[in-house]
C-alpha positions in Angstrom: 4.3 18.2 -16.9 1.0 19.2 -18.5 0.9 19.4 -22.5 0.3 22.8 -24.0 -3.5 23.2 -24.0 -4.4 21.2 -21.5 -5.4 21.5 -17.7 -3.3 20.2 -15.1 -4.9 16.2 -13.8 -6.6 17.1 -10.3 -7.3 14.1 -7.9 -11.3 14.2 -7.3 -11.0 10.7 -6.0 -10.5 10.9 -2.1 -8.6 7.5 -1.8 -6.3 8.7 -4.9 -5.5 11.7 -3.1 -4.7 9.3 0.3 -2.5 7.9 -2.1 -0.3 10.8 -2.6 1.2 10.2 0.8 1.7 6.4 0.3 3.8 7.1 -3.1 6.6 8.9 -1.9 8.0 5.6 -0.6 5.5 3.2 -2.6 4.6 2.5 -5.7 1.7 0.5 -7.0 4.3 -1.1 -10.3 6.8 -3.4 -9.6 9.3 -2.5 -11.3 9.8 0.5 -9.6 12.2 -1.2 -7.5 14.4 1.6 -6.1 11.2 2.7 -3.8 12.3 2.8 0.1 8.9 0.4 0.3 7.6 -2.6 -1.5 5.4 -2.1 -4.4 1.3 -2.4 -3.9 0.2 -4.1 -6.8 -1.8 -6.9 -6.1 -1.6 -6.4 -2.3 -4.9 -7.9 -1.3 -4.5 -11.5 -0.7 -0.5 -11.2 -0.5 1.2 -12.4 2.9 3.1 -10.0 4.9 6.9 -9.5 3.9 7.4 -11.4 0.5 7.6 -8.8 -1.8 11.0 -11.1 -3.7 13.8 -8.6 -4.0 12.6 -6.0 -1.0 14.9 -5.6 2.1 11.9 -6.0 4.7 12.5 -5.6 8.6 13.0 -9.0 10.4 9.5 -7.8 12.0 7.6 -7.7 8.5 9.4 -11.0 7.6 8.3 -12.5 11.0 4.9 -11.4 10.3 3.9 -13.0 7.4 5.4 -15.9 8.4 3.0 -16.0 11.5 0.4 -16.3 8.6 -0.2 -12.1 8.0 -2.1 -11.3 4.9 -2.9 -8.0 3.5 -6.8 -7.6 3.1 -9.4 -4.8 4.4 -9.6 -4.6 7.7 -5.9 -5.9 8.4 -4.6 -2.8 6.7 -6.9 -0.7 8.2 -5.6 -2.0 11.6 -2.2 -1.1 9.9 -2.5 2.1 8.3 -4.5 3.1 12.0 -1.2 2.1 13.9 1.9 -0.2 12.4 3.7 -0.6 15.6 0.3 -2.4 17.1 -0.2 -4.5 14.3 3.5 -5.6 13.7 5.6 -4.2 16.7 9.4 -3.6 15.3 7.8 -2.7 11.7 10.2 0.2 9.8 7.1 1.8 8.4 6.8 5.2 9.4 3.4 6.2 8.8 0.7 6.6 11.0 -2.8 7.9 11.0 -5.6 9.5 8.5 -9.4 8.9 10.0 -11.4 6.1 9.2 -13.1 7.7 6.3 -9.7 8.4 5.1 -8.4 5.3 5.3 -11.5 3.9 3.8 -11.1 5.6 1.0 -7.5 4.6 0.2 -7.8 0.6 1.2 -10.9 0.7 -1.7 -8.9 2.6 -4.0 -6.1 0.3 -3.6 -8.2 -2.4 -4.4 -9.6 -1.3 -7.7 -5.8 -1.3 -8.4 -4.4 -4.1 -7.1 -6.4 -7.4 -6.9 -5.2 -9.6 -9.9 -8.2 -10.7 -12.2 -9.9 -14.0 -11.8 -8.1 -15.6 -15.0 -4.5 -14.4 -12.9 -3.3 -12.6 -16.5 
């Protein structure tokens, strides 16, 4: 809801707007833990399936156990085509070019890689 007097926030940045589509299942705070998707924050460097408290798919789970970890080009690979990357995953989503997924993986990690100091 915009305040009186001021313009409605538009999304200039393409990888934000790449986004949009990602937050109707996740969120990039954990605490929003009634999403149908595990939360993004900090997702670079984080091994497949151990988000604690998410219900993931026995595929997910199996996955990062075989040593998966979220970085670049793995979820480029993903966000291209789930099923090839981790056959039996529950994620729905599947597409958006290259440039598009691009956009969102570097968004993402302007958001999500913890700082050096880990606070």
């Amino acid at each position: 809801m915009a305040l009186a007097g001021s313009e409605p926030r538009t999304l200039t940045d393409a990888g934000e707007r790449a986004f949009q589509r990602c937050a109707a299942c996740h969120s990039l705070r954990p605490d929003d833990v009634a999403m149908p998707a595990p939360h993004l924050k900090d997702v670079f460097g984080r091994r497949a399936g151990t988000v604690p408290g998410f219900a993931y798919s026995d595929a997910m789970r199996a996955a990062g156990q075989r040593g998966l970890v979220w970085d670049g080009p793995t979820l480029d690979r993903y966000l291209a085509d789930p099923e090839a990357v981790v056959p039996g995953t529950a994620m729905p989503y599947q597409g958006g070019s290259a440039a598009e997924r691009a956009a969102l993986i570097d968004w993402l990690a302007g958001r999500t890689v913890l700082p050096r100091n880990g606070m």
